[in-house]
Steps between C-alpha positions, in 0.01 A plus 500: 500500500589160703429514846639298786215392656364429182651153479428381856389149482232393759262217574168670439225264677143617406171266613407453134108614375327244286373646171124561452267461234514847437678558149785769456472860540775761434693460823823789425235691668148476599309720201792731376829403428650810578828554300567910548760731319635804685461811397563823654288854570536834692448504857305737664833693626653496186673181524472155329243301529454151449228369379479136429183413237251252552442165316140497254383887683657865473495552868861474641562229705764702724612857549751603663663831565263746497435748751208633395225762712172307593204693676623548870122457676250247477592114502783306346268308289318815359886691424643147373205463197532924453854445441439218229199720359729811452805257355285317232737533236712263720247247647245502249224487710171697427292481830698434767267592789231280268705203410760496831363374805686582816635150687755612764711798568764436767688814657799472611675811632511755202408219275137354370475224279147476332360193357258550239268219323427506143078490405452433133139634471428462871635138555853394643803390269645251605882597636419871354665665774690840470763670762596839588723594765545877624638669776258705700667771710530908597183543383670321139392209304696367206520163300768305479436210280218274411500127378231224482264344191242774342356295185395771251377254258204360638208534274280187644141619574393382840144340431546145616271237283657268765275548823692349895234191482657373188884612590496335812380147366801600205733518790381242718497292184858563384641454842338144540642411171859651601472287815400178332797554248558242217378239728191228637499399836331312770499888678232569190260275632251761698523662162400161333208460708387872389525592867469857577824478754756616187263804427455535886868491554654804281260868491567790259483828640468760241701763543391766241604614175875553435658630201846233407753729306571359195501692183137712480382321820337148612184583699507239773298426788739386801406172685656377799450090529555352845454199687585122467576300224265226510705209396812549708359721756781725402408875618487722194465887437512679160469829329361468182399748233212401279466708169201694532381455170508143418575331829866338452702503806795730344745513783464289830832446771521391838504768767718357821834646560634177618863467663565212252378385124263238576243390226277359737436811767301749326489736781272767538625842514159728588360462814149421560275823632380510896743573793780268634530450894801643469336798342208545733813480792701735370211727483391417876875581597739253719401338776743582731816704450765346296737210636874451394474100481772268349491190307731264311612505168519188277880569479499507892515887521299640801359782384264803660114473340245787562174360698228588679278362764118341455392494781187300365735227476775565729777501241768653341417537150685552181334853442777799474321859554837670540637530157163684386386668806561890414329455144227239494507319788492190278680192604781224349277169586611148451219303536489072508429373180563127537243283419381749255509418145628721225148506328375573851714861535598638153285798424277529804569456891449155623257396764625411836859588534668714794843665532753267620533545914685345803407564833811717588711706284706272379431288231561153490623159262131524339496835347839440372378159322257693357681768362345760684776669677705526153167659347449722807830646499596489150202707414608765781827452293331627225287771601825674669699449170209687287429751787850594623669479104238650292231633736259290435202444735448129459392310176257739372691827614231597723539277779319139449440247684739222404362165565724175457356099502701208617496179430216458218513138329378377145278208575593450808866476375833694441433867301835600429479863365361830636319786364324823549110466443440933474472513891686265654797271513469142492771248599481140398636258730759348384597089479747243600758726265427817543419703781153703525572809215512786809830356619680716225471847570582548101171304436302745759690846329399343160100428554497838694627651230252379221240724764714777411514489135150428506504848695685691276574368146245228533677321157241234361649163643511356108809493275769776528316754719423153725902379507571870568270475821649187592889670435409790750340232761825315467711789506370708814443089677882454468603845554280520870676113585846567370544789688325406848733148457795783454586276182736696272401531148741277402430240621439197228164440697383865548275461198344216583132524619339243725837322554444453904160298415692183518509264797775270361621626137740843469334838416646465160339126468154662657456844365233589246678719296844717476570838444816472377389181232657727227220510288456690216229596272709344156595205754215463707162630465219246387255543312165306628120602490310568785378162566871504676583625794281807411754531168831451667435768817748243695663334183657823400487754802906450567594684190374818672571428870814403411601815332342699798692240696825615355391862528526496882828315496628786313382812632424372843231374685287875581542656230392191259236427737380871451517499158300188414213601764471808332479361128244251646283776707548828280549317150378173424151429380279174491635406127849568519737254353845440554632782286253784649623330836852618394390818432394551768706409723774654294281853551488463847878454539480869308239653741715405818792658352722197467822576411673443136661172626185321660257608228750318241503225776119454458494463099778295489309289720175499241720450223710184655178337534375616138239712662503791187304610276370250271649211669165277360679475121770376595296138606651194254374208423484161234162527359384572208177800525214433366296762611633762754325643810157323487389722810284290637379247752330191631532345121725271362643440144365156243677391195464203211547482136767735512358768623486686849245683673467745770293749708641906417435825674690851315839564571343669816289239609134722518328338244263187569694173377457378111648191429768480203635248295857378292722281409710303721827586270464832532408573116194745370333721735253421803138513408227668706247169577213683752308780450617849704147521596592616905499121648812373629609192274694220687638162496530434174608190320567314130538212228612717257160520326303661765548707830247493779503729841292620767387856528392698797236744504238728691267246444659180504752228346535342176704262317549610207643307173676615166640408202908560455427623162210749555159496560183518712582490892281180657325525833558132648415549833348777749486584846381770701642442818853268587797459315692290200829418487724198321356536127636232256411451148552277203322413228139652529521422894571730748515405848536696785434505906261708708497641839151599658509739823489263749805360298353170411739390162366336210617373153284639191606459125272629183556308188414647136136552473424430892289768629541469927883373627480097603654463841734232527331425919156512368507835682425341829570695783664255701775449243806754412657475204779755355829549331434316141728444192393418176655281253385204191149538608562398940432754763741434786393703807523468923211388700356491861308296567311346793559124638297392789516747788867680321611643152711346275738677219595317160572619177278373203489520065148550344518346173279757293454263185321167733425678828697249696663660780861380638664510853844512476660322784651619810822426712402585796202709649472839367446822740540787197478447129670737276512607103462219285607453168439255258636368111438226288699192729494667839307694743732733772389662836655665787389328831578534887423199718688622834337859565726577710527858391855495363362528146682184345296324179554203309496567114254148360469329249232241386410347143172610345340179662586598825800237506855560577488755730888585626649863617684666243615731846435352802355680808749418720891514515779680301356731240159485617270789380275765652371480136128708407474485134494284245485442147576231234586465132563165332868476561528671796333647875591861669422573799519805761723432759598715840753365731544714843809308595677582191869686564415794294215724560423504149438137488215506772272662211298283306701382214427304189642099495407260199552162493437228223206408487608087577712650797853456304604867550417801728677881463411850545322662192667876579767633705278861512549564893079635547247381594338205147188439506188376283667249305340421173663158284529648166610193336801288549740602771429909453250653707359823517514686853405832745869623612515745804894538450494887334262623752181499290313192338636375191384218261795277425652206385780286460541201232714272694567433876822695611596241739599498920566893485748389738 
């Protein structure tokens, strides 16, 4: 069915993430692709019932209704899990009072909603949530529908081999290697020296054993990674999931809830344990009775703020008791932030700030510089819009505090974004083109609104449940400005979110994103691991707010608004993907008794924007597959000699990694080259002859070595604490990098018959060297290393047949190295000599001798690219590309170019619209690659380049 608003056309302006290290995971939705059929089932009274089954369990994931008799005394919780025990022919759930943990129940009225956590054997599922709703009155209790994630086919045990000591230097480990990507750089140099500042600068903190839900069960234990990235200084926080039996990081994602993609703000989303001032205040109570101040907007709108007086200082401050008085006697604070960096505030409560004051009531030029008055009243803004529409007692329904800071910088600089931390707000300043991020009260609705979700749904900010927390942010953000700017819905800029950021451009030239882009799932969803933007939670959150978007300019503003707070607070749980998002949305339009007309309103919305069942097989693309869903991560893809080789998990991605092996034409069958002995096999690469790899285990790493044809599996090289990445082989030599935990880098290779690695740096500790290729006998690799009182960055060829080592020459003075690559007439490297953070390489070339050197893509000027990988046959060079500036959303992924390998020619290897990654030269122009574009991880490959894709 076409829809009108289906083929709206908008600019769609999104600050673009730069893809990590980490590989691809299955981003259609976090764990379970969840791809339900309807069925239907007597109700309680009688009537039909729907229930809708679940993906890979036999628990529903939604019924609907029922009306059926619960026990009328004792709590919510306790009649919720009776109801499921006495209904198990439905949910399929032996022990609910065992295996169901009670989260939440929220009464409202007659109603209860009870939130119940899945245990598998005593320890938390990760997203195993389940729902019931009832209605609770006369003396009555009955159910009226249930929905979540209840996985009924976990077998895993839950005896971890894997204790926290070694998961947290796992985790620690990964995330340094994430943040040093496919790169050297001067910023490596305290690692160089062996200086305990990198380990200093990230901690693990183990957060217990989780079960992940795929297939039988992985047995995890949960680490959360915070603190600074030692080479850029960057602050960093991570979840990662370490398999508990042989130590691989299995599933790792940033946790901010950022206003705007940005690859280099990994924001923290927990907050760090102790009390806030604002917290120990609230408790206290105000210190004088509440003032009506005023203030100025950015737009020049006087407008009435909530204070009250400190008398300790003799000022007006930014503190509103009013709003929260009767309930909790919390306060709305806006508290001065500038000055503050962003590492200095996400995740715990900076030292040294106050709330903004003025010595009288009214505020003056400064606080509206800073963006405090737009925080201060946009955030009452909000608060009235949950309270007075949905009842809603602040962020957490019960009434607390809300806390916003102003004016927090990123080195001193501009931070242009905004996010919410788990407690608080934070506002970045802004620059000389856009104004600080609380000037647009859509911005302020939108960050409050991830503290709701994270209240109610609380959907895992990764892949489709992520983009669907990032739809409802933008959807409630607009709704709250649109209607206080008494903008009809109409309007061609309603949709638009963050458009008054601007100080010069027009709010369609400024805004972030646009709710009425038009974008469909067939048209517009892209596929992209996690290492991106969380796996797309901006990239592809406008499919869904747009529908909703359309769903209130059909039915009306209330009644949509109604209906999509109640799917989010009564329905949704922490894994729901776009389709269980229509659900249940869908069911509660039903529950509020929409009529006939508007329910048809709401799924014609889903289905102009190709949200329905199954939507994921309908992805195209111009590969051909070489091997479908790999299911894993943090491991890349080698070929040579015509064949291809590649890191697997099952079909449902809970079995530790073995790597595989075929032919690059697609003929015969892929053979099984590692043993399924428990370790997690990764990295693998060929000749043709012979396939080496790294595996993880309980007790260590190896590189491991074997024959294409069969045979005994060689231990080359072992390690019982750090990391290997970057294997090569060829010919009896198999080279390979390794990263210790204080992240030092160093070149090893084993030849036949060698029984310790050689070390291209002599293994000193003052030298880093990383990213090799292998080719005729000649290591080329990056190294750091130290000149006079600095560090200097080259790229050099180890001949392996006289010794003799060979600097290639230089343009100009290198800051990063990248991938290098290397064949029998030329050796190729990615390299950045500006630094100045806009991502730009030059593609190089030098002769063997070190001669010739010239740019096959220069690092400056028309074309230039944000290029991370790189790999080279004899005829020919691909590399990764991601351009942020690119017209089409699409093309700000990384991409795959190849050029000639003299520089004659240069076109795009696929036209596939995900995320490419992991290129591997498998002879010739045709390469093997990881493609993103279905939604899970595919091997593929194409045998010629298919031009501009223009």
């Amino acid at each position: 069915m076409t829809h009108a608003r289906s083929r709206r056309a908008g600019r769609r302006t999104i600050k673009s993430g730069i893809p990590g290290a980490a590989a691809l995971i299955g981003a259609a939705a976090l764990l379970v692709a969840a791809v339900p059929a309807h069925a239907a089932a007597g109700g309680g009274d009688g009537g039909p019932a729907e229930v809708i089954p679940g993906k890979g369990t036999s628990t529903p994931a939604l019924v609907d209704g029922i009306r059926e008799a619960a026990a009328p005394s004792g709590s919510a919780a306790d009649a919720a899990r009776g109801h499921l025990a006495g209904k198990r022919d439905r949910y399929r759930i032996a022990e609910p009072a065992r295996d169901l943990k009670p989260v939440r129940t929220v009464s409202a009225g007659a109603s209860e909603t009870v939130r119940l956590q899945q245990k598998h054997q005593g320890v938390d599922v990760l997203g195993g949530q389940y729902v019931v709703r009832m209605e609770h009155k006369n003396g009555k209790r009955v159910v009226t529908g249930t929905s979540g994630k209840y996985f009924t086919g976990l077998k895993t045990d839950t005896r971890a081999e894997v204790g926290e000591k070694l998961a947290v230097e796992r985790a620690v480990a990964a995330t340094l290697h994430d943040l040093a990507g496919n790169r050297l750089g001067k910023g490596d140099a305290a690692r160089a020296k062996g200086a305990t500042s990198a380990a200093r600068s990230l901690t693990g903190t183990a957060r217990g054993l989780v079960v992940v839900p795929k297939g039988p069960g992985v047995l995890t234990q949960h680490v959360t990674v915070r603190g600074t990235d030692p080479a850029t200084g960057h602050p960093v926080l991570r979840e990662v999931y370490v398999d508990a039996k042989a130590g691989y990081p299995v599933l790792q994602y940033s946790g901010i809830k950022t206003f705007g993609a940005d690859g280099l703000q990994e924001r923290a989303r927990a907050a760090a344990a102790g009390t806030s001032k604002a917290a120990a205040r609230a408790a206290a109570g105000p210190i004088s009775p509440s003032v009506n101040g005023s203030g100025v907007k950015y737009d020049g709108t006087t407008v009435e703020l909530g204070l009250v007086k400190d008398t300790a200082r003799n000022e007006y401050v930014m503190s509103d008791y009013a709003r929260m008085w009767d309930s909790s006697k919390n306060p709305v604070t806006t508290w001065d932030a500038r000055g503050k960096e962003v590492s200095e505030v996400e995740g715990r409560w900076p030292d040294g700030i106050k709330e903004f004051g003025s010595p009288t009531p009214s505020f003056g030029k400064d606080a509206t510089e800073a963006g405090a008055v737009d925080a201060h009243w946009a955030a009452g803004k909000v608060y009235d819009y949950y309270k007075k529409v949905h009842g809603r007692d602040s962020l957490d329904g019960r009434g607390m505090t809300i806390n916003s800071l102003v004016g927090v910088t990123e080195f001193g600089g501009a931070y242009v974004n905004a996010f919410w931390d788990g407690t608080k707000m934070v506002y970045g300043g802004g620059d000389e083109d856009y104004k600080t991020l609380s000037a647009d009260l859509d911005v302020v609705g939108h960050e409050m609104t991830h503290g709701v979700v994270e209240h109610t749904a609380n959907l895992v900010y990764a892949g489709q449940s992520g983009a669907l927390n990032e739809a409802l942010a933008d959807y409630f953000g607009n709704a709250i400005a649109v209607d206080a700017a008494g903008m009809a819905m109409d309007d061609p800029d309603a949709g638009l979110l963050g458009g008054n950021l601007c100080r010069t451009k027009t709010p369609r030239q400024c805004a972030f994103r646009d709710l009425n882009d038009g974008r469909t799932t067939s048209k517009g969803f892209i596929g992209v691991g996690f290492g991106t933007d969380n796996g797309g939670v901006h990239l592809n959150s406008t499919i869904f707010s747009g529908a909703l978007w359309d769903i209130r300019e059909d039915v009306g503003r209330t009644l949509a608004d109604r209906i999509v707070y109640k799917a989010l607070s009564e329905y949704m749980t922490p894994l729901d993907g776009f389709t269980e998002g229509r659900d249940a949305v869908i069911a509660a339009a039903k529950a509020l008794g929409v009529s006939g007309k508007d329910l048809n309103a709401v799924q014609r919305s889903f289905n102009a924007h190709g949200v329905v069942p199954g939507w994921e097989l309908a992805l195209g693309v111009d590969t051909d597959v070489l091997s479908a869903k790999l299911n894993t991560t943090a491991t890349g893809a080698g070929a040579g000699g015509g064949w291809w080789t590649a890191s697997r998990s099952n079909d449902e991605g809970s079995e530790a990694y073995s790597v595989w092996a075929g032919r690059v034409d697609g003929s015969g069958s892929p053979k099984l080259i590692s043993p399924n002995d428990g370790r997690f096999h990764v990295s693998p690469a060929t000749d043709g002859k012979t396939v080496a790899w790294v595996a993880y285990g309980s007790t260590g790493t190896d590189v491991l070595s074997r024959p294409l044809a069969g045979g005994p599996i060689k231990k080359l090289y072992g390690t019982d604490s750090g990391s290997v990445y970057n294997v090569r082989v060829e010919g009896g030599t198999v080279v390979f990098d390794t990263a210790d935990l204080l992240g030092g880098r160093h070149v090893g290779y084993v030849r036949t018959g060698d029984r310790q690695p050689t070390w291209v740096d002599g293994g000193r500790a003052e030298v880093s060297t990383a990213l090799p290729s292998l080719n005729g006998g000649r290591i080329a690799y990056a190294t750091l290393f130290p000149e006079g009182d600095d560090y200097r960055l080259g790229t050099e060829v180890l001949d392996l047949r006289t010794g003799a080592k060979t600097a290639m020459g230089q343009l100009g003075k290198p800051e990063n190295i990248g991938q290098t690559g290397i064949n029998e007439t030329g050796v190729f490297w990615l390299v950045d000599e500006t630094a100045d953070d806009k991502g730009h390489v030059a593609v190089r070339r030098a002769k063997t001798d070190g001669t010739g050197v010239t740019d096959l893509s220069p690092e400056k000027g028309a074309g230039a690219l944000r290029a991370s990988e790189l790999t080279a046959s004899e005829s020919a060079v691909t590399v990764t590309d991601a351009q942020p500036d690119a017209t089409g959303f699409n093309e700000s992924l990384p991409k795959l170019w190849q050029f000639a390998a003299d520089g004659s020619s240069r076109a795009r290897v696929s036209c596939n619209r995900g995320e490419q990654s992991s290129p591997a030269a498998a002879g010739g122009k045709q390469v093997v690659w990881i493609d993103a574009t279905t939604g899970s991880t595919d091997l593929v490959t194409r045998t010629r380049p298919a031009g501009t894709c223009g």
